[in-house]
C-alpha positions as CSV (number, residue, x, y, z in Angstrom):
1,X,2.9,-198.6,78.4
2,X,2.9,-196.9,74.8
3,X,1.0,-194.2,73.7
4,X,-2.6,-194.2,72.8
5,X,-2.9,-194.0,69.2
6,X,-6.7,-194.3,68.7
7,X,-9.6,-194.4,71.2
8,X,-13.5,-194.6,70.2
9,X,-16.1,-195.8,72.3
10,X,-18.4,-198.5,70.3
11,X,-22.1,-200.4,71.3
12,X,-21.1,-204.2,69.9
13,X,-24.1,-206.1,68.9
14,X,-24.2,-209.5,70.4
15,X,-27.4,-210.7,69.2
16,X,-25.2,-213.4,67.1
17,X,-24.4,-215.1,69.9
18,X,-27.4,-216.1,70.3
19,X,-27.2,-218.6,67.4
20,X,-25.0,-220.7,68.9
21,X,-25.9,-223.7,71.2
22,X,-27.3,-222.7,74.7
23,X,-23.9,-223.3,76.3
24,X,-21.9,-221.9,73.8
25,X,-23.1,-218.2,74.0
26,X,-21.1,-216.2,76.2
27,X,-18.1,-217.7,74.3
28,X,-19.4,-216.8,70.9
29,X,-19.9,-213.1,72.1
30,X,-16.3,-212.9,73.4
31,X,-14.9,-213.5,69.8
32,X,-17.9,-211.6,68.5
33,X,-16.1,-208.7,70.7
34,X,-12.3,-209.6,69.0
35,X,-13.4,-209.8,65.6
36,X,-15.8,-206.1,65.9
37,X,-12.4,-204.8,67.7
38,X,-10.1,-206.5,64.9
39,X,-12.2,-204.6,61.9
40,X,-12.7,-201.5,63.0
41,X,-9.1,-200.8,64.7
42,X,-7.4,-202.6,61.7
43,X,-5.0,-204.6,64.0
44,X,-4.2,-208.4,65.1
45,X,-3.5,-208.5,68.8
46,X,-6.9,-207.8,71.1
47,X,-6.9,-208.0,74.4
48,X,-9.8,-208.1,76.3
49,X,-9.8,-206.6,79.8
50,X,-11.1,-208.1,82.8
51,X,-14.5,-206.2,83.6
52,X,-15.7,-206.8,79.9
53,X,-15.2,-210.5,80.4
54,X,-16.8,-210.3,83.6
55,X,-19.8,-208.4,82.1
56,X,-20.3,-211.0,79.3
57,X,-20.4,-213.6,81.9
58,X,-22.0,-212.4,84.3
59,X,-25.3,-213.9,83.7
60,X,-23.7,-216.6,82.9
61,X,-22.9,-218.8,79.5
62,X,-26.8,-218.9,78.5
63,X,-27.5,-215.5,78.6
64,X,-25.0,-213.0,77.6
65,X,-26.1,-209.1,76.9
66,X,-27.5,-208.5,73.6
67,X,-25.2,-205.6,73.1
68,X,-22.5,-204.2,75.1
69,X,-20.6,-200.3,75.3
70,X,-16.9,-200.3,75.4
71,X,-13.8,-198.4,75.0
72,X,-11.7,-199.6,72.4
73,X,-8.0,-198.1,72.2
74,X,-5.1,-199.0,69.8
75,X,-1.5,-198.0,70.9
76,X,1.5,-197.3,69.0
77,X,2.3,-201.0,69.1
78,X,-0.5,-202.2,66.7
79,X,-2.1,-204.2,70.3
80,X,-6.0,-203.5,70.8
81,X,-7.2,-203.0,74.3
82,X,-11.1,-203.6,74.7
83,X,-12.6,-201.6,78.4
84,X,-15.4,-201.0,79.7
85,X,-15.5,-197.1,79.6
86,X,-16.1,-197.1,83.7
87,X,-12.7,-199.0,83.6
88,X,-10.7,-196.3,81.5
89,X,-12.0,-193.7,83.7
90,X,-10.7,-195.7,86.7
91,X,-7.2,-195.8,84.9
92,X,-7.0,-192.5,84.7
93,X,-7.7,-191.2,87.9
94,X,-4.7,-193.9,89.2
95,X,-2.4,-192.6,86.7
């Protein structure tokens, strides 16, 4: 894996998802999470890991959380990764 260039923990608002049809709304709030990540780590690639994706569905595609805390790192490749912060801590521990 490369090396951690930058790593900030963020709260993404996700009230805008909330415009978009009923069954539309977890969806909206997963490229509400790319395009936060995409402007504030100034990159193109973002990938989303598993427990954020999880989290965002977990109540289903009605109701997603109004906002959500993640770990957002960008390595020396230019590639976003978007965590959960429980999930980076998990990492490291492995590692």
């Amino acid at each position: 894996m490369s090396e951690t260039v930058v790593e900030r923990i963020y709260v993404i608002p996700l009230k805008d998802a909330y415009e978009a049809s009923r069954t539309r709304r977890a969806k909206k709030a997963i490229s509400l999470i790319k395009k936060f990540a995409q402007r504030h780590m100034k990159g193109e690639e973002v990938r989303i890991s598993n427990g954020v994706n999880e989290l965002v569905w977990s109540r289903g595609a009605e109701k997603p959380p109004r906002r959500i805390r993640v770990l957002i790192r960008k390595d020396s490749n230019g590639i976003i990764h978007v965590m959960l912060p429980e999930e980076a801590e998990e990492k490291k521990k492995t590692e």
